[in-house]
N, C-alpha and C positions, 0 to 999 in steps of 0.2 A: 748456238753451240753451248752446250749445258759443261761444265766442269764437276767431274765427280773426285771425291776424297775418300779416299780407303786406307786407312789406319791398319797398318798391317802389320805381320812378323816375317812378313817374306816366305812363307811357305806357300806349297800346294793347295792350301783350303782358303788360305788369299787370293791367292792368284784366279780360285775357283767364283770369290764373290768377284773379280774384275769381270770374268766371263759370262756369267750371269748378266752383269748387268750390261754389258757390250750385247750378246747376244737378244737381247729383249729391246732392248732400244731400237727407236724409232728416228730421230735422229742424231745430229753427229754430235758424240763426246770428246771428251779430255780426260784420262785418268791421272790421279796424282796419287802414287802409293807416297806414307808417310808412315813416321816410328814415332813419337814419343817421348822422349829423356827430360830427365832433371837436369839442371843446369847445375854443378857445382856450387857450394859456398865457400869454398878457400878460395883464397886468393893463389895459392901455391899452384893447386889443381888446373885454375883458370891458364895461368901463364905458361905449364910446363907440360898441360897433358895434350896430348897428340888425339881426344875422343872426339873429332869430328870426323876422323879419316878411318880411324877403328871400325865406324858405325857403318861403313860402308860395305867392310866383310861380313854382314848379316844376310846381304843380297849375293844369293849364289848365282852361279853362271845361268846353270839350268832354268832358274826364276827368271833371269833376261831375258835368256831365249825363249822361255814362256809366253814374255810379252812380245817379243817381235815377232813370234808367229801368230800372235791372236792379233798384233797390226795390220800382219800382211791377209791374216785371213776374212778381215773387216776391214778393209780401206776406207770405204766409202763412209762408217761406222765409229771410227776409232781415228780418231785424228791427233792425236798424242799421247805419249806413256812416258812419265817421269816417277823418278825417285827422291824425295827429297826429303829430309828430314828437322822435325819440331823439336827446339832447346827449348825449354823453361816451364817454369812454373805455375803460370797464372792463367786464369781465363782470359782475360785480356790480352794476354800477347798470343794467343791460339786462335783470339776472334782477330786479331792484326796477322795473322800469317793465313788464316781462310778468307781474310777479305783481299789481300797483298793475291793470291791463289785463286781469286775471284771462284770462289767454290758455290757450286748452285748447291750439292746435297753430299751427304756423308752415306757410304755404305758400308755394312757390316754384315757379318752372319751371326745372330745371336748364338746358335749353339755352339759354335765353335768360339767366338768371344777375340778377344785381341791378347794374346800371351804377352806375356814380357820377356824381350830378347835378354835383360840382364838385371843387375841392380839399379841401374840409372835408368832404368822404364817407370815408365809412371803409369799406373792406372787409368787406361784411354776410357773406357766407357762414361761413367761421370763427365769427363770432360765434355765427349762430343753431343751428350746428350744436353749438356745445358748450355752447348752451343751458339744456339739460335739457329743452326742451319736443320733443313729436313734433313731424316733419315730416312733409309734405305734398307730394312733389314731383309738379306737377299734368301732368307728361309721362308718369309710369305711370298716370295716370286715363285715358286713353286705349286705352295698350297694355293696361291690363286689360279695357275694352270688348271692344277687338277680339278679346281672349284670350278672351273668352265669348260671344262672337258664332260665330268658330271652332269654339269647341269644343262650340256647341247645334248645329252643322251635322255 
C-alpha cells in the first residue's frame, strides 16, 4: 500500500488531483491532504493563539463529503483519507513529518499550483520539490492518456 501526499488548499481542484490519482491506480492507497504554515516566532503568539484549531475551518464540509464519497466509490482502491496539517519552517522537519506519514510520493497539479490559505502559508512547491519524495504531477496523467489513446489509433 503506497501513501500519497497532496499539499492542498482544500478546494475542488484538490480534491480533483486526489481523484486522479485514486482513479488511475492500480493498487491500494492512502491519501494524506495537508496545508503548510509557518510556525510563529513570538513567544506570545506561541502560548495564546488558538491556529491550530483555526486551520481546520479551511476544510469545508462539502470537501469531506468529497472524500467520503470518492471512499465509498473506490473501496477496494482507497483505503484511507486524512487531513492533517504541516507547522514549521524547515526542510528537515517536512522530511520528519513525510517520513512519520510514511509518504511513498507527492502529488500536485502544476497548473493549478498550491494557493495559500492565509499569511501563515508557506510557499509548498519549493518545499516538496526538494523533498526527496517523487512527485506526481497529476496534469501529465492525462496528457499520457491521451499520448496512448493516439498512439493505439
Amino acid at each position: 500500500m503506497k501513501t500519497i501526499i497532496i499539499v492542498s488548499d482544500f478546494s475542488v481542484e484538490s480534491f480533483q488531483v486526489a481523484e486522479k490519482i485514486v482513479s488511475n491506480s492500480a493498487e491500494p492507497i492512502r491519501i494524506l491532504f495537508t496545508h503548510l504554515f509557518h510556525v510563529a516566532d513570538d513567544i506570545q503568539d506561541l502560548l495564546f493563539s488558538n491556529y491550530r484549531k483555526k486551520e481546520h475551518e479551511f476544510v469545508s464540509q462539502s470537501f469531506q463529503q468529497d472524500c467520503e464519497t470518492l471512499k465509498c466509490n473506490f473501496p477496494d482502491i482507497l483505503k484511507s483519507i486524512r487531513v492533517e496539517f504541516f507547522y514549521g519552517s524547515r526542510l528537515a522537519l517536512f522530511k520528519n513529518f513525510l517520513d512519520y506519514n510514511q509518504a511513498d510520493f507527492i502529488a500536485f497539479s502544476e497548473s493549478y499550483g498550491i494557493p495559500k490559505l492565509g499569511k501563515s502559508s508557506i510557499d509548498a512547491m519549493p518545499v516538496i520539490r526538494k523533498s526527496g519524495i517523487p512527485l506526481i504531477n497529476t496534469d501529465e496523467i492525462n496528457i499520457q492518456i491521451f499520448s496512448d489513446i493516439e498512439n493505439a489509433r
